[in-house]
C-alpha positions in Angstrom: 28.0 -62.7 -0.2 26.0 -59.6 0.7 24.5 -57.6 -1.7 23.7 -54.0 -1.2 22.9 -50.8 -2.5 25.2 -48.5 -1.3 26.7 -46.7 -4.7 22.8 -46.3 -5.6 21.9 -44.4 -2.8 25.0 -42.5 -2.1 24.8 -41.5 -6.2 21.0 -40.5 -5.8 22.1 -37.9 -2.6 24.5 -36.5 -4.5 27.1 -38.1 -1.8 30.9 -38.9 -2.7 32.6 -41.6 -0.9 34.7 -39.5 1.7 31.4 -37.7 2.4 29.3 -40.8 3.3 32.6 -42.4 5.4 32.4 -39.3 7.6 28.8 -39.1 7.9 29.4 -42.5 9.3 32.7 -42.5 10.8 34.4 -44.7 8.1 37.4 -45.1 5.9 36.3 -43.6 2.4 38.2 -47.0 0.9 35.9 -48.7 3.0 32.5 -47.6 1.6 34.4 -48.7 -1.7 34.9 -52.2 -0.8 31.3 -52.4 0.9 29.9 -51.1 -2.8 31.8 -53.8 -4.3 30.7 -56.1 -2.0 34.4 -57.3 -0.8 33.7 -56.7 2.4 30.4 -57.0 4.6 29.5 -54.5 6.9 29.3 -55.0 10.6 25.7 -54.9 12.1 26.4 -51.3 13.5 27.7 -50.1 10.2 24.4 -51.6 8.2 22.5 -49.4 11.1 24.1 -46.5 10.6 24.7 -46.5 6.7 21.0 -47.8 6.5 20.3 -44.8 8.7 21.6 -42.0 7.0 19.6 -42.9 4.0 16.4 -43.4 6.1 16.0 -47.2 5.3 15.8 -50.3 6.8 18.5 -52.6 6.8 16.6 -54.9 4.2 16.4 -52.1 1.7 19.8 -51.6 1.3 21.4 -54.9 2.2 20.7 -58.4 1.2 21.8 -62.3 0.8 20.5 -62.6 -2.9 20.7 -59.8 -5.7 18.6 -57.4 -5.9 16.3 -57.5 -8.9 17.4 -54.7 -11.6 16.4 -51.6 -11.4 14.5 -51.6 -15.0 12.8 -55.0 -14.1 11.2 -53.0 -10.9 10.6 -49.9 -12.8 8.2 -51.6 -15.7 6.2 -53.6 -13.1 5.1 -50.0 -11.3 4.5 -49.1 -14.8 2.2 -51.6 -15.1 0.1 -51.1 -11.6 
C-alpha cells in the first residue's frame, strides 16, 4: 500500500478535489481514491501532484505510514 498526503496538503491550500484534478488533469473521484489510498498513483501523477505542492515525491508519498502529525509537532517543540 502507498501512503500519502494528499487530503493534507490539498486541505492546507485551501484546494477542493475537482480543483486539484484539474490542476493536474485528473478525475476529481480520482484524487478521492488516491487520498484513501485505493488506488496508487502512476509515477507521472506522483510528479505532477508532488509538483503542484512544491515537494518531492517522498514528502507526499510513501511505503510505511507517515508518523502523526502531533508526534512530529512535539519533537520540533522540543528542538
Amino acid at each position: 500500500m502507498v501512503h500519502n498526503r494528499i487530503a493534507l496538503f490539498r486541505t492546507e491550500r485551501g484546494l477542493s478535489r475537482k480543483e486539484l484534478a484539474d490542476l493536474i488533469d485528473l478525475n476529481p473521484q480520482t484524487i478521492g481514491f488516491l487520498e484513501r489510498g485505493s488506488y496508487s498513483p502512476s509515477v507521472e501523477c506522483a510528479l505532477r501532484l508532488a509538483n503542484v505542492f512544491n515537494l518531492s515525491v517522498d514528502d507526499l508519498f510513501s511505503l510505511k505510514p507517515f508518523p502523526a502529525l502531533s508526534t512530529q509537532l512535539s519533537v520540533h517543540k522540543k528542538s
